[in-house]
C-alpha positions as CSV (number, residue, x, y, z in Angstrom):
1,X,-22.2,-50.0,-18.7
2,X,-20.8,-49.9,-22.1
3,X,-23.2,-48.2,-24.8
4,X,-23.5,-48.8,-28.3
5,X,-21.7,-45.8,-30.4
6,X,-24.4,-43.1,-31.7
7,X,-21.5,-40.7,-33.0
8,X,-18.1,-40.1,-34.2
9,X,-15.2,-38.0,-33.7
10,X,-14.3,-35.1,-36.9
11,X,-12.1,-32.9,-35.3
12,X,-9.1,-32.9,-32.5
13,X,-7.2,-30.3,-30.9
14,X,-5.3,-31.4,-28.0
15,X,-8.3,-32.2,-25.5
16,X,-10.9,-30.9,-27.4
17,X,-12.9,-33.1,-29.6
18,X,-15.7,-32.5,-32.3
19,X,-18.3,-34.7,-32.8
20,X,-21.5,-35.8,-34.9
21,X,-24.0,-37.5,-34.3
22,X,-24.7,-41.0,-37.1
23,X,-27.8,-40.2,-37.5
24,X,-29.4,-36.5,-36.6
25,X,-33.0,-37.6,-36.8
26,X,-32.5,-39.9,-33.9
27,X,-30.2,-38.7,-32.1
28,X,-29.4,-35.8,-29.7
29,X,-26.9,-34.1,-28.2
30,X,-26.9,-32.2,-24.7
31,X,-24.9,-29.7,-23.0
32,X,-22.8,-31.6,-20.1
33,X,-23.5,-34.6,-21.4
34,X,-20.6,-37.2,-20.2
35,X,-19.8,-39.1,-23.5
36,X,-17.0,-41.7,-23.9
37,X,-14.3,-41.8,-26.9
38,X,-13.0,-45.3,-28.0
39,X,-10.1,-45.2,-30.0
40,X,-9.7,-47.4,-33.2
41,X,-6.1,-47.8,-32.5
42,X,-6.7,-49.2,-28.6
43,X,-10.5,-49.9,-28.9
44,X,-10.3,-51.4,-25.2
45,X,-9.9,-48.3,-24.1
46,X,-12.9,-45.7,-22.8
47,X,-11.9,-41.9,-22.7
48,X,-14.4,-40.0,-20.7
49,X,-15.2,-36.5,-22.0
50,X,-17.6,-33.5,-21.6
51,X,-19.8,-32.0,-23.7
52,X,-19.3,-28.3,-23.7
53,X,-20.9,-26.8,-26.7
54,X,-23.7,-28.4,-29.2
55,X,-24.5,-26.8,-32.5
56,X,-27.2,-29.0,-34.4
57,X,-26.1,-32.4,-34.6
58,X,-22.6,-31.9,-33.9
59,X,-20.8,-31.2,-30.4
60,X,-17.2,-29.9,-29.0
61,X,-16.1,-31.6,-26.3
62,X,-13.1,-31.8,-23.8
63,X,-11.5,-35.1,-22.9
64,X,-10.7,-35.8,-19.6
65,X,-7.4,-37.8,-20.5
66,X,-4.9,-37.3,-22.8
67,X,-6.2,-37.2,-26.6
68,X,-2.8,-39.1,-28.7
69,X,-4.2,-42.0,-30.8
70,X,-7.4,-40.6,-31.3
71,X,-8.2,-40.1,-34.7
72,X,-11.0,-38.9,-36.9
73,X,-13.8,-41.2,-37.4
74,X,-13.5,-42.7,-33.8
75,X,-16.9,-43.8,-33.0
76,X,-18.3,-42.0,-29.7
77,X,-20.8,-43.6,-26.9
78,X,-23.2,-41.2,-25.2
79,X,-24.4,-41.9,-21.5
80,X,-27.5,-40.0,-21.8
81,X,-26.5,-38.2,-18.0
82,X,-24.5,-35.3,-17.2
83,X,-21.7,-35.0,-15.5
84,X,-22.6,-36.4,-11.9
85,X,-20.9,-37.3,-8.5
86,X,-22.1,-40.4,-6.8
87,X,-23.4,-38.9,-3.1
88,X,-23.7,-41.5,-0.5
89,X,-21.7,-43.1,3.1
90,X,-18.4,-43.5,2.1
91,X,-17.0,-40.1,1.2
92,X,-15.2,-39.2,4.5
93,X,-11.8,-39.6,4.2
94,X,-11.1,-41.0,0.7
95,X,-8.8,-38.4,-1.9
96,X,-10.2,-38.3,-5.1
97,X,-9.8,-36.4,-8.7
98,X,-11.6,-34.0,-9.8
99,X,-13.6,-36.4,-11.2
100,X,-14.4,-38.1,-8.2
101,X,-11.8,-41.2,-8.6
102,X,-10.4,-42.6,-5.3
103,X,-7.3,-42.3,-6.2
104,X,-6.2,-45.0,-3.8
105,X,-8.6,-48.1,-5.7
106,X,-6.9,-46.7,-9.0
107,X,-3.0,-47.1,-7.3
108,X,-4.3,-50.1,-6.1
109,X,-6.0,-51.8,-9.1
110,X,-3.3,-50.1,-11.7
111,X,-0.4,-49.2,-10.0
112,X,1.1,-45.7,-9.5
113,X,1.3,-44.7,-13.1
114,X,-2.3,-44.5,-14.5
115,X,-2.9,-45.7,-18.2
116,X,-5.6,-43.8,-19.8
117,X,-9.7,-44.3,-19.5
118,X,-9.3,-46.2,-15.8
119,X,-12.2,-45.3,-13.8
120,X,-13.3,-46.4,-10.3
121,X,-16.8,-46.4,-8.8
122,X,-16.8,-42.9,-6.3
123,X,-18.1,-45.7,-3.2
124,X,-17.0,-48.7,-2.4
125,X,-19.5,-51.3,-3.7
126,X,-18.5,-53.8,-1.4
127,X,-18.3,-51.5,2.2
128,X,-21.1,-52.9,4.4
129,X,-23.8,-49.7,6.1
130,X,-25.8,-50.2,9.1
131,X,-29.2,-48.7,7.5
132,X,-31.9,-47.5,10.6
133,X,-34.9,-46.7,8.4
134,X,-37.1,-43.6,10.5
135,X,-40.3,-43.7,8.1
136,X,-43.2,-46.4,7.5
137,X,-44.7,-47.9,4.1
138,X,-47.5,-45.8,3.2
139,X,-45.8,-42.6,4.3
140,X,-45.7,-39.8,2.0
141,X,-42.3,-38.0,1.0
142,X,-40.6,-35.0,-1.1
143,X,-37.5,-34.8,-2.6
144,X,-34.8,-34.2,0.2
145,X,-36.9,-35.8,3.1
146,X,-34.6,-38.0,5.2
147,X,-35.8,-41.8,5.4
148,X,-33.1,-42.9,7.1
149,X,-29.9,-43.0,8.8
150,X,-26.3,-44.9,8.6
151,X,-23.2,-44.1,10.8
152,X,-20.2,-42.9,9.2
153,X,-17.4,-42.1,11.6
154,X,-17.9,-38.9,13.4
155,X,-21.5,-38.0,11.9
156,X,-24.5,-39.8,11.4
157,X,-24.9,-40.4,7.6
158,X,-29.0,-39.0,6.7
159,X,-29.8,-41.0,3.6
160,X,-32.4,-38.7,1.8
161,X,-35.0,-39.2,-1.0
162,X,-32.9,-38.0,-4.5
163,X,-32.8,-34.7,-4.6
164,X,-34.8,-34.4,-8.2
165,X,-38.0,-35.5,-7.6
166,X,-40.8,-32.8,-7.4
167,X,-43.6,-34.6,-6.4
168,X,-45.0,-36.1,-2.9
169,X,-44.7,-39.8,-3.3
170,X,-45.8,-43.4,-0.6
171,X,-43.3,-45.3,0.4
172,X,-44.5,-48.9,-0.6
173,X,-41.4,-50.8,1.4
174,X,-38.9,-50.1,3.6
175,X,-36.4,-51.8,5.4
176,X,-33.8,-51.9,8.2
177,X,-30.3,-53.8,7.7
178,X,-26.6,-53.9,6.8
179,X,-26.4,-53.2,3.0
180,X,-24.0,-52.0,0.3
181,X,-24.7,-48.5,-1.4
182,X,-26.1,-50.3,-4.1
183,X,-28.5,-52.5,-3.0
184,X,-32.6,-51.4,-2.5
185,X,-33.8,-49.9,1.3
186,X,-36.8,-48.6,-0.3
187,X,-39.5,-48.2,-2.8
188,X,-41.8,-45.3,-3.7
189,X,-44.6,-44.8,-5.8
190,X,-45.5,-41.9,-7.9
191,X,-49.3,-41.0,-8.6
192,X,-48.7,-42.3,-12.0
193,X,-47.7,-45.9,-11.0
194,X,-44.2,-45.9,-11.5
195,X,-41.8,-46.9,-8.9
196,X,-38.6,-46.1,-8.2
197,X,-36.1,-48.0,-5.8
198,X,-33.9,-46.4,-3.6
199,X,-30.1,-47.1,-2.3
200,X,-28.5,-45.9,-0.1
201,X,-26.5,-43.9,-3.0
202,X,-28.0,-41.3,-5.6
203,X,-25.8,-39.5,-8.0
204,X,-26.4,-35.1,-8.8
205,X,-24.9,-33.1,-11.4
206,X,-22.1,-31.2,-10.4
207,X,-22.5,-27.9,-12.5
208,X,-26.2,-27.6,-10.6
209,X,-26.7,-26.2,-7.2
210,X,-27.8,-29.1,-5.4
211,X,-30.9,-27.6,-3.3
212,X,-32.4,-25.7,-6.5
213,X,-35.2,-27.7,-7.0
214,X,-36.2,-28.1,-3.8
215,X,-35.7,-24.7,-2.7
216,X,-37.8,-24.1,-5.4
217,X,-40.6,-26.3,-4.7
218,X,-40.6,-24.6,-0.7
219,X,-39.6,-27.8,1.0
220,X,-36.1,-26.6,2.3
221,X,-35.5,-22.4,2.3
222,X,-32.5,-20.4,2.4
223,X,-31.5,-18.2,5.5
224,X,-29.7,-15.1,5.9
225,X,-26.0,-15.8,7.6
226,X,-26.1,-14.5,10.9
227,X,-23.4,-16.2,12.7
228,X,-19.7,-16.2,12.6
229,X,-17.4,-19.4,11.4
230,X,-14.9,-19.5,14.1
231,X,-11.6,-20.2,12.8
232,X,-9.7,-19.7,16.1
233,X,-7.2,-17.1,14.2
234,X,-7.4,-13.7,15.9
235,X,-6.9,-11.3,13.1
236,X,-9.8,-12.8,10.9
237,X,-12.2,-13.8,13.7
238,X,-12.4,-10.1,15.3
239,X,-10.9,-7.8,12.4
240,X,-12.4,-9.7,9.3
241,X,-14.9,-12.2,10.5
242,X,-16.5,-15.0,8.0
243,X,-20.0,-15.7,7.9
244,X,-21.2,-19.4,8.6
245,X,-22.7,-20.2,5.4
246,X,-20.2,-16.8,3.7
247,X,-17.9,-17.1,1.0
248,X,-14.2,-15.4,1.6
249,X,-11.2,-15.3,-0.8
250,X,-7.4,-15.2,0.0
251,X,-5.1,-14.0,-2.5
252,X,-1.4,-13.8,-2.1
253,X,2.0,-14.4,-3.6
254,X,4.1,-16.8,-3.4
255,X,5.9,-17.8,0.0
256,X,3.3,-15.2,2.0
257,X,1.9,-18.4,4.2
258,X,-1.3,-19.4,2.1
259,X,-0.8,-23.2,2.5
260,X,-0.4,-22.7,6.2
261,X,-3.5,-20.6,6.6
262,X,-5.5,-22.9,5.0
263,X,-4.7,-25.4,6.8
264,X,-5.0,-24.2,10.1
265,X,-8.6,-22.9,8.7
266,X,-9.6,-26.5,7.9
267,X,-8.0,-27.9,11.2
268,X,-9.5,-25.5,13.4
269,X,-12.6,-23.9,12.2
270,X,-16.2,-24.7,14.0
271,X,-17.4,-26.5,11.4
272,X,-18.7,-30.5,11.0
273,X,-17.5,-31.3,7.2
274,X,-14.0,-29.9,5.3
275,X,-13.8,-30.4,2.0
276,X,-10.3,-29.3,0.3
277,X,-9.9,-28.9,-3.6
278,X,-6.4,-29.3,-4.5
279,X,-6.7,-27.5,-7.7
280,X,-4.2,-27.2,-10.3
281,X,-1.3,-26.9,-7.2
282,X,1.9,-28.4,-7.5
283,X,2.0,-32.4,-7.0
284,X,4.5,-31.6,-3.8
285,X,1.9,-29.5,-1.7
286,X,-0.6,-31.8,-2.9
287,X,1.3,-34.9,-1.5
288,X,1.9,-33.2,1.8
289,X,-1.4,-32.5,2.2
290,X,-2.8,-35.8,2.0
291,X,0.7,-37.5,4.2
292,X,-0.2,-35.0,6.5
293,X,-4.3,-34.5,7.5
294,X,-4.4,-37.9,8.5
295,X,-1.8,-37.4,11.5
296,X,-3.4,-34.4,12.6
297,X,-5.2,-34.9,15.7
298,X,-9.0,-33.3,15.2
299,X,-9.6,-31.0,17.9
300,X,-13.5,-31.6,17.4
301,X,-13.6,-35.2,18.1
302,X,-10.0,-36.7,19.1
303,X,-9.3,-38.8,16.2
304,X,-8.1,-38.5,12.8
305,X,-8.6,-35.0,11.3
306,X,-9.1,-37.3,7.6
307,X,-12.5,-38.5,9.4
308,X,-14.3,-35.5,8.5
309,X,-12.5,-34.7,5.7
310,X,-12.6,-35.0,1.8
311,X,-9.8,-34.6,-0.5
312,X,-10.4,-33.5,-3.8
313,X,-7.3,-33.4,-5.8
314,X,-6.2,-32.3,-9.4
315,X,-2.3,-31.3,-9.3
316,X,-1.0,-28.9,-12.2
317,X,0.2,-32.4,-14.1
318,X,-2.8,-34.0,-14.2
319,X,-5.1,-32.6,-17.1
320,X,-6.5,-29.2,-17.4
321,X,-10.2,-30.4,-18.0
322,X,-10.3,-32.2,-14.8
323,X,-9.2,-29.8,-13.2
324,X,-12.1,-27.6,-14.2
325,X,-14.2,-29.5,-12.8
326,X,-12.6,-30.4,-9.2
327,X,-14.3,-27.4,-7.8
328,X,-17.8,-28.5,-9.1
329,X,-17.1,-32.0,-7.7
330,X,-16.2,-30.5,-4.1
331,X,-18.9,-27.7,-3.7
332,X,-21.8,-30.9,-4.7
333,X,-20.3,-33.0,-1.9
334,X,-20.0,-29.8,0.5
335,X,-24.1,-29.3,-0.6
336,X,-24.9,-32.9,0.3
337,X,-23.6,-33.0,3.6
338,X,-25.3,-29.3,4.3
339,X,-28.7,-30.9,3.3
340,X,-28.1,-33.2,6.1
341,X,-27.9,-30.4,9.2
342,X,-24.0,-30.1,9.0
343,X,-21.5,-27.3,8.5
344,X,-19.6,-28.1,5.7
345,X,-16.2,-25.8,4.6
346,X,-15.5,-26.0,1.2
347,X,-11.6,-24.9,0.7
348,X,-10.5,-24.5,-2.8
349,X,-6.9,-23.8,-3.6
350,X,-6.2,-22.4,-6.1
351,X,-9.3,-21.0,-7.8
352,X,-6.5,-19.3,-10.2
353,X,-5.4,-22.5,-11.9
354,X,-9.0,-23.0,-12.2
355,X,-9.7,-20.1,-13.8
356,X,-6.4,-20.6,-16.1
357,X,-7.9,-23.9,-17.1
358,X,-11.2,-22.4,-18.0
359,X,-9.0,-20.4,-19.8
360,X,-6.9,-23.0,-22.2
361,X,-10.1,-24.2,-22.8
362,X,-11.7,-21.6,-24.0
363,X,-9.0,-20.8,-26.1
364,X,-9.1,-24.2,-27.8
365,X,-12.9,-23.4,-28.4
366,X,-11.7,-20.3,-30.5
367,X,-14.0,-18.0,-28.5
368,X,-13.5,-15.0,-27.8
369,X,-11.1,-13.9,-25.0
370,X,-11.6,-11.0,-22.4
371,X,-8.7,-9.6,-20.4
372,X,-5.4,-11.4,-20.6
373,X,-7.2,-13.9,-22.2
374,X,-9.4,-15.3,-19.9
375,X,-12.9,-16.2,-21.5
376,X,-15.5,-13.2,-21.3
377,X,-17.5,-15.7,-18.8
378,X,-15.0,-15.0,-16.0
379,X,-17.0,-12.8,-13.6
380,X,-20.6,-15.0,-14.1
381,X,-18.4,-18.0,-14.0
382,X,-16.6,-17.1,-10.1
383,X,-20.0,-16.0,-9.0
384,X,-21.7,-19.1,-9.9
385,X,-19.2,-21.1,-7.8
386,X,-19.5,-18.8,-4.6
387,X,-22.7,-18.6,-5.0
388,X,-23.4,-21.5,-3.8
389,X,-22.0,-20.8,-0.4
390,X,-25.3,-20.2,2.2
391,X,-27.3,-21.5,4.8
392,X,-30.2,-24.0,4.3
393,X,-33.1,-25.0,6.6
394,X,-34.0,-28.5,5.1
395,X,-37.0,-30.1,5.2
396,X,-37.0,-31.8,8.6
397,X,-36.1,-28.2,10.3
398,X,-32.6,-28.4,10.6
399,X,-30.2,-25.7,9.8
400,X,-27.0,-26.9,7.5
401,X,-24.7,-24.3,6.0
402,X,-21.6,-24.3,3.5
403,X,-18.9,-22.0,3.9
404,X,-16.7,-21.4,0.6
405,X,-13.2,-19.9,0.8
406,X,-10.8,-19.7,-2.5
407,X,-7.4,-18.7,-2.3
408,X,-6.4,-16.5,-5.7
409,X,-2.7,-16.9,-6.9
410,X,-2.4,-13.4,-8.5
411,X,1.1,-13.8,-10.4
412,X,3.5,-11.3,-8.8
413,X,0.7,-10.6,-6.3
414,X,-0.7,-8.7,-8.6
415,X,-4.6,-8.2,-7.1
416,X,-5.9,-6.1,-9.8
417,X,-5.1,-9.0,-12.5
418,X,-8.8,-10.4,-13.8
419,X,-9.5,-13.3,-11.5
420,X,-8.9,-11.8,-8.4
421,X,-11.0,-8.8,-9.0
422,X,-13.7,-10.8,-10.2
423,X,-13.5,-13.1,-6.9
424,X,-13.3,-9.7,-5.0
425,X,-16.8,-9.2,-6.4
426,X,-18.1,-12.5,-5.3
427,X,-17.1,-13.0,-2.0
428,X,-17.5,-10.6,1.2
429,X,-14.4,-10.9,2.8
430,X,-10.8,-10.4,1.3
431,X,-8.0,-11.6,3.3
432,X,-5.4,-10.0,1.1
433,X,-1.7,-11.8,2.2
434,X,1.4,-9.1,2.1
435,X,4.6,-10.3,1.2
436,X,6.1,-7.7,2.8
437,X,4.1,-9.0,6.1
438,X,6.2,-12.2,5.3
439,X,9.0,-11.2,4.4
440,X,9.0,-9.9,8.1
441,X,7.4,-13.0,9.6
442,X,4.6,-11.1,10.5
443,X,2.4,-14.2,10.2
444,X,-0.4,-14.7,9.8
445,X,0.4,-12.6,6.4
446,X,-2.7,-10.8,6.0
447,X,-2.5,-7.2,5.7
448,X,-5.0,-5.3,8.1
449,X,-4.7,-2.2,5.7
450,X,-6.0,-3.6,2.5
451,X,-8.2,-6.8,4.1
452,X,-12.1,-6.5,4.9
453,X,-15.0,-8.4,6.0
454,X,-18.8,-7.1,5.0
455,X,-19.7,-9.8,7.3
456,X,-18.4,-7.7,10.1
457,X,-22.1,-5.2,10.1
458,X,-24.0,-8.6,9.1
459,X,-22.8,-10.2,12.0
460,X,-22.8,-7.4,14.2
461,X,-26.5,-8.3,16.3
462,X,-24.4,-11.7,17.3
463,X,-20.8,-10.3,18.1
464,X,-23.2,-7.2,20.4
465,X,-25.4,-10.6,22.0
466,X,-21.8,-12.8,22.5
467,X,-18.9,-10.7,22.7
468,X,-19.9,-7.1,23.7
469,X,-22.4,-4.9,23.2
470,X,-20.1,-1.8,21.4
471,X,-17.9,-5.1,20.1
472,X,-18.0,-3.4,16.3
473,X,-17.2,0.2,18.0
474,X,-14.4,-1.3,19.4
475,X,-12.8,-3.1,16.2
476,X,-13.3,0.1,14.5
477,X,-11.3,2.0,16.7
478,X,-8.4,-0.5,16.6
479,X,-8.8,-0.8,12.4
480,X,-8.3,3.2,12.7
481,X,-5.6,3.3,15.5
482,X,-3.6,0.6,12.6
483,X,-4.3,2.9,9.9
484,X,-2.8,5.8,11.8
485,X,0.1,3.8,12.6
486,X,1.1,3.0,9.6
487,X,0.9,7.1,8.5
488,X,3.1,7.7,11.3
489,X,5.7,4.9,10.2
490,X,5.7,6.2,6.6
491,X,6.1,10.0,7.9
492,X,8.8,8.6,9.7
493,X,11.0,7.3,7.0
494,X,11.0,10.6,5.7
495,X,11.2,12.6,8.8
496,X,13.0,10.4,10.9
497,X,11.9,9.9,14.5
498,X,12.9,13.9,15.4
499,X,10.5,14.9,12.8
500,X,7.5,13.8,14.5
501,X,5.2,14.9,17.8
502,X,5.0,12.5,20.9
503,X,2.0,12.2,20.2
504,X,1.8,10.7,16.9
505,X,5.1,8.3,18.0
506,X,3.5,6.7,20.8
507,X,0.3,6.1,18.5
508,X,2.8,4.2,16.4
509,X,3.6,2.7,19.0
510,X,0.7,1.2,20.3
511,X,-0.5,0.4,16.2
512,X,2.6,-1.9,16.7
513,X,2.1,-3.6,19.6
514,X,-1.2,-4.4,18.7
515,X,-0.3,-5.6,15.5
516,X,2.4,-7.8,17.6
517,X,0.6,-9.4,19.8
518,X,-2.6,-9.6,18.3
519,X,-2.5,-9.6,14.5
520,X,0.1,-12.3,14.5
521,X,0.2,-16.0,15.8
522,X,2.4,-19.1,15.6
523,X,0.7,-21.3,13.6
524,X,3.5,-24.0,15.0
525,X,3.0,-23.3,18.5
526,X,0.5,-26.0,20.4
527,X,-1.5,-23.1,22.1
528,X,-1.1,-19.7,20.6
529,X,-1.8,-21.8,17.1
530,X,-5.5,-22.3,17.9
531,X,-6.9,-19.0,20.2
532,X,-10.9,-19.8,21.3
533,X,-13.4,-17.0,20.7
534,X,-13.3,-16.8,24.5
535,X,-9.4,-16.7,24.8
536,X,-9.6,-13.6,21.8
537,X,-12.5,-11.7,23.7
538,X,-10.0,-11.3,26.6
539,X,-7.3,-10.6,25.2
540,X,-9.1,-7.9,23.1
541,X,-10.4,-6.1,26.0
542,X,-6.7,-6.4,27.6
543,X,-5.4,-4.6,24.4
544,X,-8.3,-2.5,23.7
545,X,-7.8,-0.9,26.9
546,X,-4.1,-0.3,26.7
547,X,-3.6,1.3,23.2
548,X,-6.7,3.7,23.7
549,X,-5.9,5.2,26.8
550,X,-3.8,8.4,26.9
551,X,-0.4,8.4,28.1
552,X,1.9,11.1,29.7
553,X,5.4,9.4,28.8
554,X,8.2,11.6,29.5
555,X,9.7,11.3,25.9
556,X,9.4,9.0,23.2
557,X,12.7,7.0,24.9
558,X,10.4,6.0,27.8
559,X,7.3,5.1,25.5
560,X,9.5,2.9,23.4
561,X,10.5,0.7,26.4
562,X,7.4,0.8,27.7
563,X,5.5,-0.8,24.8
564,X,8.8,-3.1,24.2
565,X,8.5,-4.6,27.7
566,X,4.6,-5.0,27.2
567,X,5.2,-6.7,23.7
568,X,7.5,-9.3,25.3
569,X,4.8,-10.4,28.2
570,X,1.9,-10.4,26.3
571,X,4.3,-12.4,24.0
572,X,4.7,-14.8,26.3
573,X,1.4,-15.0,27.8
574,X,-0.2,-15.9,24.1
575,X,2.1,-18.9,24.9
576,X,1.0,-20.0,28.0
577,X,-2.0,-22.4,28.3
578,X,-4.4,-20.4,29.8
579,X,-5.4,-20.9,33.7
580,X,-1.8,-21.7,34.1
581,X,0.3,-20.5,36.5
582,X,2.7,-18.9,33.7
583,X,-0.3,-16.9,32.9
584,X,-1.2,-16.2,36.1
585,X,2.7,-15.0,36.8
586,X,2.7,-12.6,33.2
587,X,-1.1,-11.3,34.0
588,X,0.3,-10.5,37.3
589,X,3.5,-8.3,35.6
590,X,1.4,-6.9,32.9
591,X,-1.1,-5.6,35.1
592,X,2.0,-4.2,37.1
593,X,3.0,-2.6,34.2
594,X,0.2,-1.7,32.9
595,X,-0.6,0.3,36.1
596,X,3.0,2.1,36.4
597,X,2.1,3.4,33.2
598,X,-1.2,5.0,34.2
């Protein structure tokens, strides 16, 4: 709705605007205040902005779109909200900016190439719900109590009273029916009188942890992460496991498989709800992305992987401001759909062009920078966005939780730049990719030497109660037995192979084979791709026992071949469906083997 201008623009640099209020006694200006620009010289046009920093009656803030044409004296209309997603039936499977546009309306309604200040409503306002209402006139509810339900896809929708309101309040009508986001299901009434309608629809400002004020208020509560997300990838499940309801980071350089990663993550992971932040990535990975999720086949349910997903999308051309504020937009729709029972993943790549956004913009504000310019705000700023990983009991009892991984884009792989080691302190797991690993298609890429997982002692009560009792013992051993290895391999290249004891050469040995044919997996290959918790647990134990048992090899010639010939079967058998009769035939030779080795 258009409003009437209350101030006008005095300053411009690129997209940051200055503006003051007409008239100060009136008037007011507020921090995160959406605000929208109309040019003199194409007064048709609306150019949404932000409002980042107020001093008295004047304001800086950035522009969403590109700033040519606007001039000084530009008159400015304020919205009087902040800056808000729409939260509501409809968000599975659409791709949106970071400003929640579906991007698809605005190709359709304006054509590939976008002119400035087009917007599009966040859910369709035609799309037809099936509402079931499950509460009465004259019951009593709280912010964040469900009243009702819609289908959507694979999940059923819980439409919830807004998530702002403090106090108990009667529902004075309710209704079943087939209804559009925007027309009434309900009214309440406050103990003052006023009533409010509800839809289907409410909207929540991005920058604010959605369950705050309920949390708050002791209607839903916050749990302690005591279960594992299973992501079906050996090397993270068992060596550097992530919490349901954890935050994670995985930094890397260039060409060490990140993209890949990710995506098995979100394809495969035990969760209800993925929401993936394209953020400030290059157009081409952002284009394959979307082509692609919606011919993947969802493990979970048989369909579409796109049903349960959400696209949130701000390539490096698209501007820098929006781009700040993708991440917002995908961790508020991740917090919706954990308030309804679900396990959402929020996956947000890369956190580094976020961070260099944050950046341009703070430079433009003239504030002052921290290391390699990067606003001083960095570290509080990263926290505040993982932060808001966790598990939630709502207020009907169920348990919902949102799981937040960022990759980092460390330039030259360089992990002790600023954003990375501010993200190290945020998170409690650091997959750290090795180019080297890549370089040797050791995939997936993550180094075992630098990478760990707090999470691993957290969730050490559920790995003794569904895996084994001395599970953590036995990861321990094999983290060590990889860290010997590796002294051995460097001692080597220095030594050569004459310079070192049996001993230490077939602990080399085995450190390789394990890394062989556990640390790595074929993201391309239709079984070993995707390993089950159950599927892992065996195949630990099968290599637990071989590399910790002591061997009496005649010379290092005969250990060699030995731990060659195992490599190739267990190979093989990470390729074979399992209960098939290749796996039977290669568990039959390895035990064979195995045994002629004892």
């Amino acid at each position: 709705m258009t409003q009437s201008p209350t101030a006008s623009i005095t300053a411009v640099q690129e997209d940051i605007v200055r503006l003051r209020l007409d008239d100060a006694a009136t008037g007011r200006l507020v921090k995160n205040e959406v605000v929208y620009i109309r040019p003199a010289r194409e007064p048709e046009q609306r150019l949404k902005a932000e409002i980042l920093r107020v001093e008295g009656n004047q304001a800086d803030a950035q522009v969403f779109e590109s700033t040519g044409g606007v001039g000084l004296g530009d008159p400015v209309e304020q919205t009087g909200r902040l800056l808000s997603v729409r939260l509501g039936p409809g968000l599975l499977g659409r791709v949106y900016d970071g400003l929640q546009n579906p991007l698809e309306a605005l190709a359709i309604g304006h054509g590939i190439f976008l002119p400035r200040g087009v917007e599009a409503p966040g859910l369709d306002p035609d799309a037809k719900w099936s509402f079931t209402a499950m509460r009465r006139s004259g019951d009593r509810v709280r912010g964040g109590d469900t009243i009702g339900t819609v289908p959507e896809g694979p999940i059923t929708h819980k439409i919830m009273v807004p998530f702002d309101l403090d106090e108990s309040l009667e529902i004075t009508w309710i209704r079943d029916g087939t209804v559009t986001v925007n027309e009434p299901v309900a009214r309440l009434k406050a103990a003052s009188g006023a009533e409010r309608e509800l839809t289907l629809a409410q909207d929540w400002p991005v920058r604010e942890p959605l369950p705050r004020r309920i949390v708050s208020a002791g209607y839903s509560s916050r749990l302690y992460p005591d279960a594992p997300m299973i992501t079906t990838q050996r090397i993270i499940d068992v060596f550097f496991p992530i919490a349901q309801g954890g935050a994670a980071c995985i930094p890397g350089p260039f060409g060490a498989g990140k993209t890949v990663l990710l995506n098995l993550i979100a394809r495969h992971s035990d969760v209800d709800i993925v929401i993936l932040v394209a953020c400030g990535e290059r157009a081409g990975e952002v284009v394959e992305t979307i082509s692609e999720f919606p011919r993947l086949k969802d493990p979970r349910t048989g369909g579409s992987l796109m049903d349960r997903t959400v696209i949130v999308c701000n390539t490096s051309s698209m501007p820098v401001a929006s781009r700040e504020a993708s991440i917002y937009t995908g961790i508020a729709i991740g917090e919706y759909y954990r308030q309804m029972g679900l396990r959402a993943l929020v996956i947000a790549d890369s956190t580094s062009r976020w961070a260099q956004a944050m950046r341009e913009t703070s430079g433009r504000l003239e504030e002052i920078p921290g290391e390699e310019a990067f606003p001083a705000y960095l570290d509080s700023s990263v926290k505040s966005v993982y932060e808001r990983a966790g598990v939630v009991k709502t207020n009907d009892g169920t348990v919902g939780a949102l799981t937040i991984i960022g990759s980092v884009s460390p330039a030259g792989g360089n992990f002790e730049e600023p954003v990375t080691q501010s993200t190290l302190a945020a998170v409690k797991c650091f997959l750290g990719l090795s180019y080297d690993r890549a370089y040797r298609r050791f995939y997936p890429a993550i180094d075992p030497l630098i990478s760990w997982s707090r999470y691993r002692d957290q969730l050490a009560a559920w790995s003794a109660q569904n895996l084994a009792p001395d599970w953590n013992e036995k990861v321990a051993a094999l983290t060590g037995l990889l860290a010997r290895g590796d002294e051995v391999a460097r001692m080597e290249q220095v030594t050569g192979e004459e310079g070192i004891s049996l001993e230490d050469f077939v602990a080399a040995e085995a450190a390789r084979f394990l890394d062989m044919v556990f640390l790595q997996q074929d993201a391309f290959d239709a079984v070993d791709s995707s390993s089950p918790i159950e599927r892992q647990h065996a195949l630990f134990d099968q290599v637990h026992s071989i590399v910790t048992r002591r061997y009496a090899f005649a010379d290092k010639e005969a250990a060699r071949q030995h731990f060659t010939k195992l490599t190739g079967l267990f190979k093989n058998l990470n390729y074979a469906a399992s209960g098939s009769g290749e796996a039977q035939k290669l568990a039959a030779e390895i035990d064979t083997l195995d045994k002629a080795a004892a």
